[in-house]
C-alpha positions in Angstrom: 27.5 70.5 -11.0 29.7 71.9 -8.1 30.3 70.7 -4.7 28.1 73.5 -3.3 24.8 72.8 -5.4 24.0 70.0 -2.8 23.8 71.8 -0.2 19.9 72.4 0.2 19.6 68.8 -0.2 21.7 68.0 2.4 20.3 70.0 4.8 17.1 68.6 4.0 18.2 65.0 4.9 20.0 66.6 7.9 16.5 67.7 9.3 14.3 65.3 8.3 16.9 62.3 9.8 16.7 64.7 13.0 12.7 64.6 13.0 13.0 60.9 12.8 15.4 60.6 16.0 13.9 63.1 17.3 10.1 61.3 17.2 12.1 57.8 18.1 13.1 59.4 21.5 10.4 61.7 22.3 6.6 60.0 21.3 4.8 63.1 18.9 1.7 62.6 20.7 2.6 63.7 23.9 4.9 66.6 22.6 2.0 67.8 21.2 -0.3 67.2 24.2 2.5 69.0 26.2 2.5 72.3 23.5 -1.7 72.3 24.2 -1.5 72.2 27.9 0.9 74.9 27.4 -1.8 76.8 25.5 -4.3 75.7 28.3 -6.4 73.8 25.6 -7.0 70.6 27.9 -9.6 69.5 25.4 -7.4 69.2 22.8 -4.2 67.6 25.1 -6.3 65.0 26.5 -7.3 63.8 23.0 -3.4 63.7 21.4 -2.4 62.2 24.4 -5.2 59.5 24.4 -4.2 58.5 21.3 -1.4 56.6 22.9 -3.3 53.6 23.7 -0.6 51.4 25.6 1.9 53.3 27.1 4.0 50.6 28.2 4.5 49.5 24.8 4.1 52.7 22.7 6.5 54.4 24.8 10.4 54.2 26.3 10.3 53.2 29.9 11.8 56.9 30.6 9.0 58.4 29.3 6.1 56.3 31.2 6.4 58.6 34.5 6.0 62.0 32.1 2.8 60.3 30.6 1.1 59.8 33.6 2.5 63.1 34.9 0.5 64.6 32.1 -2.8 62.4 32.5 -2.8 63.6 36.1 -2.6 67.6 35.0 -5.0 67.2 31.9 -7.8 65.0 34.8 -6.7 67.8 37.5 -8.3 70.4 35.4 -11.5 68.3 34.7 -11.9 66.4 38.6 -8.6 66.9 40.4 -9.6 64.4 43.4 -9.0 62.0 40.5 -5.4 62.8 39.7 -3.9 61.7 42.6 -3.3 58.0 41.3 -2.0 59.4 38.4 0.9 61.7 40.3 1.5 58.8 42.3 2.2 56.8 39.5 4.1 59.0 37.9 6.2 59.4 40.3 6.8 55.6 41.5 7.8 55.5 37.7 10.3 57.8 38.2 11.3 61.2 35.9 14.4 62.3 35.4 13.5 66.2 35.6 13.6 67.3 39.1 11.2 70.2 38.3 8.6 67.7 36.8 9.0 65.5 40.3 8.6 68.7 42.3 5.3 69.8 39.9 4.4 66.5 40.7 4.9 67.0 44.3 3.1 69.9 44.7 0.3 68.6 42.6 -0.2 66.1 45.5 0.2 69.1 48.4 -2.8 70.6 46.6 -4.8 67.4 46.8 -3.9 66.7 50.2 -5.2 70.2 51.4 -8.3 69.8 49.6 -8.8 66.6 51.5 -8.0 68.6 54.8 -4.7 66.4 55.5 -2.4 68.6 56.6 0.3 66.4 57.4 0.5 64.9 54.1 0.2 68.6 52.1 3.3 69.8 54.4 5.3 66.6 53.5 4.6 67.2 49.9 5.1 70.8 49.8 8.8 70.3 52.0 9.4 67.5 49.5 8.7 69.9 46.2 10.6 72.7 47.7 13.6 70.0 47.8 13.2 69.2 43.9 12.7 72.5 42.4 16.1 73.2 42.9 15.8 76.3 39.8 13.3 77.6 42.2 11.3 77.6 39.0 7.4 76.9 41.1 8.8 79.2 44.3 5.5 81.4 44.0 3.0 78.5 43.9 4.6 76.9 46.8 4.6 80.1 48.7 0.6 80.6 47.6 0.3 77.2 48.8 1.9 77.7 52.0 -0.5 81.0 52.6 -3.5 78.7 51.6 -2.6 76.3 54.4 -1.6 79.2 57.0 -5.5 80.0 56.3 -6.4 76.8 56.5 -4.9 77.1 59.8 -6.6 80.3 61.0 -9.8 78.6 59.9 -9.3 75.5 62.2 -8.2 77.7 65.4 -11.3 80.2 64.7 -13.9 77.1 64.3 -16.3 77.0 61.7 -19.1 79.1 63.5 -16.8 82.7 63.6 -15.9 83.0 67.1 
């Protein structure tokens, strides 16, 4: 047998040694929870991602703020007052993505304009701008900003029209 018969079997080992590093770094469950929010299947996210029952020992401390990051969008779909402890959290746990912080960010604007507190919706929404430095959520912060310039109009009109 030549030197080149062994190839496929070294490739082989070269991927599946990968898949192991890869699922030591990065927990299966939530990359799997992350490719159903991506198909907006929340159903099916929030069930992969419940399967990790104790994050702080299931996971690596790095990846504790991206899990509750990821509770906080599955629950904002379902009762989005709710989320807000789980941005919070996720964000006094710290991620190392700056356009997951400003998501996170701008996750708590929208909360805080629901709960008519402007002040807090303009801090967040200056604070996401900041973080999403690849300008990669620059529409919805610009709907959001339009939301709360109505939100304005709606405060200076009164509720009764006039």
């Amino acid at each position: 047998m030549s030197v080149f018969g062994l190839w496929g079997w070294g490739i082989l080992v070269f991927f599946i040694g990968a898949l192991i590093l890869l699922s030591y770094f990065f927990n299966e469950n939530m990359i799997i929870a992350q490719y159903y929010l991506r198909k907006e299947n929340s159903a099916e996210a929030e069930k992969w991602l419940l399967k990790v029952t104790d994050y702080e020992k299931q996971l690596n401390k790095n990846q504790h703020g991206y899990y509750n990051l990821l509770l906080g969008l599955i629950e904002s779909r379902n009762a989005p007052m709710k989320s807000e402890k789980y941005f919070k959290k996720a964000l006094s746990l710290g991620m190392k993505m700056s356009h997951n912080v400003a998501l996170a960010k701008l996750s708590l604007a929208g909360i805080a304009m629901a709960k008519r507190n402007k002040r807090e919706a303009q801090m967040y929404l200056q604070e996401a701008q900041k973080e999403d430095k690849n300008k990669l959520l620059d529409e919805q912060i610009k709907m959001m900003k339009s939301q709360m310039a109505q939100m304005d109009k709606q405060v200076q009109r009164g509720y009764r029209g006039y």
